[in-house]
Every structure is written in structure tokens, then in C-alpha cells.
N, C-alpha and C positions, 0 to 999 in steps of 0.2 A: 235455306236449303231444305230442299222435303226428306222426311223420314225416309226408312230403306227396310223395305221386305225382298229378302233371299229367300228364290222360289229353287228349291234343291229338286230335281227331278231324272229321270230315266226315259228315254225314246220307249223302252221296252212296257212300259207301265200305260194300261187303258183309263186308268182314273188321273193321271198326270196329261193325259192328252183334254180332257177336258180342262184342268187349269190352263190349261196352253191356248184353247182356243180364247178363253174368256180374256184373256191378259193379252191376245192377239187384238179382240176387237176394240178393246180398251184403248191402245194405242194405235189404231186405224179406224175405228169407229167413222170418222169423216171422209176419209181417204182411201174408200174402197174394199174396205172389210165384209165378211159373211155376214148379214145381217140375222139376228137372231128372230125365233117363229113367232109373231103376236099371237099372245094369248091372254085370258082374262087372270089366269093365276099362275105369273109365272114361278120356275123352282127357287126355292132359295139357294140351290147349287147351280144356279145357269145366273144370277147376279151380278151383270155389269154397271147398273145405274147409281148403284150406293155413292153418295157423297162423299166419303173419306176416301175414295178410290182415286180419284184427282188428287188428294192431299199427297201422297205414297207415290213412292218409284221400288216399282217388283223388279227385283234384278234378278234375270234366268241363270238359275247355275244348272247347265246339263253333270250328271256325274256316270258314273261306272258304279250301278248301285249292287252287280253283283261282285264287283272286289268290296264293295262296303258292307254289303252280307257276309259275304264269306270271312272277314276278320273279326265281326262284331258279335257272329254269331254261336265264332270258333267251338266246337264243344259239344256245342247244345244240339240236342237230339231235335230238327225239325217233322213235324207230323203233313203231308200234306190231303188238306182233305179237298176230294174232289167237286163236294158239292161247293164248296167255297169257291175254288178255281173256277166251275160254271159262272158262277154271279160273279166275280169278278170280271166279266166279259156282258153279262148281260144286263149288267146295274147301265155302264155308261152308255152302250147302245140303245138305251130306252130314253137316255139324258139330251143323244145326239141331235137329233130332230129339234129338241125345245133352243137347241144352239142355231139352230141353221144347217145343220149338216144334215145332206138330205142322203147318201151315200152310207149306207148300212157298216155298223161295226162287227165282223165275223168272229166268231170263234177258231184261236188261231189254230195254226197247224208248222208241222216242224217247216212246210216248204219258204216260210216268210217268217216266222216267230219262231223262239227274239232273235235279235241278229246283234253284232259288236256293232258299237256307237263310237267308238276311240275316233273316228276321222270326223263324224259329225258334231260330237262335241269340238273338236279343236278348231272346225269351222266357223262353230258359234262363237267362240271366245278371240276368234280374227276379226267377227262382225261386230260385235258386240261392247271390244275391251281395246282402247283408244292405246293402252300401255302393249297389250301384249302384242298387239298391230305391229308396233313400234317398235317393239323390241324383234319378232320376229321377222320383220325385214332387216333391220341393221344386221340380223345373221345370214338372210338370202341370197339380199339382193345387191349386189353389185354396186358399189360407187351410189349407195344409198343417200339420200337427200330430203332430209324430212319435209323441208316447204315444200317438194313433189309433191306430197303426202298429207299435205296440211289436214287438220282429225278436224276443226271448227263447223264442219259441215253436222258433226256428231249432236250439238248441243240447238243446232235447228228446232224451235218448235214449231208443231205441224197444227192442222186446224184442228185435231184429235186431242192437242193439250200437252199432248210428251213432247219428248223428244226426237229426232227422227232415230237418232241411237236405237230408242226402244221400239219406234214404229219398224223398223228393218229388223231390227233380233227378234222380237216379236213374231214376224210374219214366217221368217224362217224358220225359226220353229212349229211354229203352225202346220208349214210345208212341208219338213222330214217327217212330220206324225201322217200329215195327209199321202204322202207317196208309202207311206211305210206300213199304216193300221188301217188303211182303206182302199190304198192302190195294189199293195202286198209287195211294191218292187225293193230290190235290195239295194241297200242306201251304199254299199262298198261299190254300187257301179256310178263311174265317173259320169256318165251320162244324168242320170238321176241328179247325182249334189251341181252341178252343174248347170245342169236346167233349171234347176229349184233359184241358183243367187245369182244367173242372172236373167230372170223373169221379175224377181225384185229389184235389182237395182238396174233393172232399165228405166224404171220408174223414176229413178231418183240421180241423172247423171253425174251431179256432184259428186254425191255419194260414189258413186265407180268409179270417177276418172280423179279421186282421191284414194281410193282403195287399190289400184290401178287396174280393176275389171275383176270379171270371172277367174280369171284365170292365174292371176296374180294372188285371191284369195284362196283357193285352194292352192297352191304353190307352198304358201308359206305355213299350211295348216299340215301338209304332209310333210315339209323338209324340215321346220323350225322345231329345235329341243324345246325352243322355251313354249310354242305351243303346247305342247305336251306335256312338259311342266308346268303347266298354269290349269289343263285340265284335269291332270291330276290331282291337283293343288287343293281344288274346291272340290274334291272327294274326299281330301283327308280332313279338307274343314269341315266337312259334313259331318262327317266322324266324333272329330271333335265338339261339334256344340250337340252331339248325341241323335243326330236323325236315324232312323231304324224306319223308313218307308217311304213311301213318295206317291205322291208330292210333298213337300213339307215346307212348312213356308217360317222363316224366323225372323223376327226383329232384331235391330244392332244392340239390343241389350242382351242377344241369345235364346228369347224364349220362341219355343218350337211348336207349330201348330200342322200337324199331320192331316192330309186326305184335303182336296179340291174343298167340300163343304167348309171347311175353316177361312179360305181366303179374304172372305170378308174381317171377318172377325183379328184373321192377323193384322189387316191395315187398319182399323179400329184400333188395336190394341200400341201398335208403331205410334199412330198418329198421338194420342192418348200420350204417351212416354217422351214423344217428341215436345209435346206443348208442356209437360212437367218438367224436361229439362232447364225447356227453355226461361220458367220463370224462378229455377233456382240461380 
């Protein structure tokens, strides 16, 4: 079984949309992904080719990072400084290009930034998360029947090396950031998450006609508690093993590797922990 990096992130954060693309082409690399710009030196923060990245399965946990501010931070006098805020927006718009993204990152404004994730997150964890699927249909849908549903299409590998699991979560992700920090449109309109899974999983009709389509997957991500309990869930375990940023990337042993340029390094470090377990 390969190690496990939990990528903790926010839709609302511009240095968490750059782990997302990379972790996007990672797991589509063959099958149609943005290909990244040839160049002679490329960044160590645009880094998909690293060998230990095949080892590792990065599992996306979208969260609510500002209820995880807001309790972590309780008290504490924040300062915000503006020049900071500037580069915060102009660091990854100068990264974007070296990814492929030809499509400028702007400096936000209230008309698009930030916006509530609550629906997008619970999308991702209908896509994503073979239990919560499954749990939140046995609450929706009617005279429910798992073999309807069979999840085995999840564990598919693709010619990219994962699983098609992670090539689909993956991609959607990718796509909320792309409609959201580059298209500006807002993600609370059904049109939008809509277009966005099922432009993905026409790709993949298994995949839909196990999911039971577009429409079926948002169904269950707006009616179902446990949806919502399970995105919640991975905010308060963020909490818990102490993330205070995002992206954040952690290993199953807990240790916490902050900001996109670490992603290497956390799956190094996984893998590293993994093969130490394995020969006690």
C-alpha cells in the first residue's frame, strides 16, 4: 500500500491553487492534462517529475480554513499587511505560466473573492470518498442499492499511474480553482459545479453511470448530513494535527509541511517513514 499525504487546502487561497494544478497533472499527466511550459530551468515549486511522487497517494482534503482561523486564532491580535496581501497574489501569477496556465491570475476583488466553499467541498468528498458516496446515498436516495453503485471503478489505474479516484478528484479540483481564480464565476451557481463534473466524467462513463451522473452527485452533496459531516470532519482534523495555512501537506505519522514548495519534500518524507515502518 503506498504512503499517504493529506493535501489540506482552501478554494480561496492562490498558493493552494498551485498545489492543485501540480497534483492535477500528476494524476492526468497521460490522459489529457495542462501540460506544463518547457523550459531549461524549471522551478522547484512547479515539480512534477520527482520520483517519490509515484510512490505517495496525495489525498485532497478541501476545508473551511476560515472557521479554522477563526478558532485557532481566537484572541490573537491579527496585523494585516498590505504589501504582504499584494505578493500573495503576485508570487503564484508569475508561477502560472511555468505550469501551463496561460490565463492570468488577477488581483482579487470583493465582485469574485473569496466566496463559501461549503457546497464545493461536499462535492469533492462525493467524488472523491467511496464511504461518504455511500453513505450519503443510503440517506437520499430511495430504495438504494449499492451494486447500482458499485465504487470498483474507483481503484481503476489509468496510464498516469493513480487511480482514476484520484485522476477525477484531481481534475475537479483543478476545475473549481479554474472557474473561480481565473474565470471569477461563482461556484454557488449550479450551472458552474455542474458543468465543471460533468465535462469530467463524460470522460469516464463508468465512473457516471456508477456515480449515477451529474446530477445525482450534486443531489447528494446538497441534501446529505453526512456529506457535510465529513466536510466538516477534515476541518477539525486539520485542526487537530495543527495546520495554521494552506496548503499544508501532512504524513499519516502527522508531521505538517506548509506552502506548495514543500510538496515534494512531504512525499519524500511519507515515503522515507513508509519504508522505515515497513522493516520494523
Amino acid at each position: 500500500m503506498q504512503p499517504k499525504v493529506s493535501v489540506y487546502f482552501d478554494f480561496n487561497s492562490p498558493y493552494a491553487l498551485l498545489s492543485a494544478i501540480r497534483i492535477y497533472q500528476i494524476y492526468n499527466k497521460d490522459i489529457g492534462a495542462i501540460k506544463q511550459q518547457e523550459t531549461e530551468y524549471p522551478l522547484s515549486t512547479t515539480d512534477t517529475t520527482h520520483p517519490v511522487l509515484s510512490k505517495v497517494k496525495f489525498e485532497l482534503r478541501p476545508i473551511d480554513f476560515g472557521s479554522l482561523s477563526a478558532r485557532t486564532t481566537k484572541g490573537v491580535q491579527v496585523t494585516r499587511n498590505p504589501i504582504r496581501g499584494k505578493y500573495t497574489w503576485s508570487d503564484p501569477a508569475r508561477t502560472l505560466p511555468k505550469l501551463g496556465i496561460e490565463k492570468k491570475l488577477e488581483e482579487p476583488n470583493p465582485s469574485w473573492w473569496p466566496q463559501g466553499v461549503s457546497l464545493v467541498n461536499k462535492v469533492a468528498y462525493i467524488l472523491m470518498c467511496r464511504d461518504t458516496f455511500h453513505n450519503a446515498a443510503k440517506e437520499v436516495i430511495s430504495n438504494y442499492n449499492q451494486a447500482d453503485f458499485d465504487p470498483s471503478w474507483r481503484d481503476t489505474i489509468t496510464e498516469a499511474g493513480g487511480s482514476l479516484e484520484s485522476a477525477i478528484a484531481s481534475e475537479y479540483v483543478f476545475r473549481v480553482y479554474e472557474q473561480f481564480m481565473l474565470e471569477h464565476n461563482k461556484l454557488r451557481d449550479d450551472g458552474v459545479l455542474s458543468g465543471i463534473v460533468e465535462k469530467i466524467l463524460a470522460k469516464y462513463p463508468e465512473a457516471s453511470r456508477r456515480l449515477g451522473g451529474t446530477s445525482t452527485v450534486l443531489e447528494l452533496a446538497k441534501k446529505s448530513k453526512s456529506a457535510k459531516s465529513v466536510a466538516q470532519g477534515f476541518t477539525e482534523e486539520a485542526i487537530g494535527r495543527g495546520v495554521f495555512g494552506v496548503p499544508t501537506f501532512s504524513t499519516e505519522q502527522g508531521e505538517i509541511f506548509w506552502g506548495n514548495d514543500h510538496l515534494v519534500d512531504a512525499a519524500i518524507i511519507a515515503s522515507e517513514n513508509h519504508v522505515t515502518k515497513a522493516k520494523l
